[in-house]
C-alpha positions in Angstrom: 6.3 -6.2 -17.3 4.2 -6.7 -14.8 1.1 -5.1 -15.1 1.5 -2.5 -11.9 -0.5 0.7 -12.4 0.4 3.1 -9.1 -1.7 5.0 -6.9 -0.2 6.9 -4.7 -2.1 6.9 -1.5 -1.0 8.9 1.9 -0.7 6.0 4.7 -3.5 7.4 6.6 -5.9 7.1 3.9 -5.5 3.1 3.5 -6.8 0.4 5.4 -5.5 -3.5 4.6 -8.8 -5.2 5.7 -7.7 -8.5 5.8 -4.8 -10.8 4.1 -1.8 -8.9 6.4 -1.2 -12.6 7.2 -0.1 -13.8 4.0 2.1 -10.9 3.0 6.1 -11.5 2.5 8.6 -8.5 2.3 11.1 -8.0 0.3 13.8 -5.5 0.4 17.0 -4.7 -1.9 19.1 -1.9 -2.8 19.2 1.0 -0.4 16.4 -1.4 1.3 14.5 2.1 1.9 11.5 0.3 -0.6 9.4 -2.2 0.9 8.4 -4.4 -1.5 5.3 -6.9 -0.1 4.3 -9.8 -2.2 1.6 -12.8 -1.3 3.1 -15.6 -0.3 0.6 -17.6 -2.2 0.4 -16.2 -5.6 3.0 -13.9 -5.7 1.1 -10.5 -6.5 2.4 -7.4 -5.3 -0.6 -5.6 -4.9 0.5 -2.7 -2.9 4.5 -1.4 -1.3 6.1 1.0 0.4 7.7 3.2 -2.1 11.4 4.9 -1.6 10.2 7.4 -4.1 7.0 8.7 -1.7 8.2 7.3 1.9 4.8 9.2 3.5 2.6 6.7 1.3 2.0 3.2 0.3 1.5 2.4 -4.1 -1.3 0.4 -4.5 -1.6 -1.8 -7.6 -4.9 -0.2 -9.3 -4.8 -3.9 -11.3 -5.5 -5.8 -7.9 -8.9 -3.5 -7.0 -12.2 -5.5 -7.2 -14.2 -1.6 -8.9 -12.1 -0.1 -11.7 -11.3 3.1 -10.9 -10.5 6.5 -13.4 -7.1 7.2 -13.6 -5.3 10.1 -15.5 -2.2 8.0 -16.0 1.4 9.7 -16.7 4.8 8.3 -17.8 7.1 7.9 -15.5 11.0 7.1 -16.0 11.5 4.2 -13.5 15.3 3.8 -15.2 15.9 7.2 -13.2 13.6 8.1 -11.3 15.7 10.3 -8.9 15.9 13.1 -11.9 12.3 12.0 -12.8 10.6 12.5 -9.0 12.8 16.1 -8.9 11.3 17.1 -12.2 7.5 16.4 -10.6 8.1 19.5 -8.2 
C-alpha cells in the first residue's frame, strides 16, 4: 500500500548526504525495526530493518535515477518462515 520497493544495502555502503535533520523515528513491536519517516511529508524513504539488522532498506521509489531491479515476492504476513526459507 504504500509504494515501498526494498533494497537491501549493507550500512557501510550508504551515505545520507543531507536531510538527517528532518528525519523522525518510529519504533513498535519488538522495537528491533527502525522505522524513519520525514517529518515534513511523511515518506519513508529508507529504515532499519529487523529482518537484515547489518543493513538499512532503502525505498527504490524515493531515488532521483531508476535503477534495474530483479524484484521477488516476499511474505511480509510472516516473514520469520519467509527470511528462513531465503537461506
Amino acid at each position: 500500500m504504500t509504494g515501498f520497493v526494498h533494497i537491501i544495502v549493507p550500512h557501510g555502503d550508504f551515505t545520507l548526504e543531507r536531510g538527517a535533520e528532518a528525519l523522525t523515528s518510529y519504533r513498535f513491536g519488538t522495537g528491533a525495526a527502525d522505522h524513519l519517516f520525514c517529518s515534513r511529508c511523511g515518506v519513508k524513504s529508507f529504515y532499519q530493518p529487523r529482518s537484515h539488522p547489518e543493513a538499512w532498506s532503502v525505498n527504490a521509489n524515493c531515488l532521483d535515477a531508476p535503477v534495474a531491479l530483479a524484484v521477488e515476492r516476499f511474505d511480509g504476513r510472516d516473514w520469520e518462515k519467509a527470511k528462513a526459507d531465503l537461506q
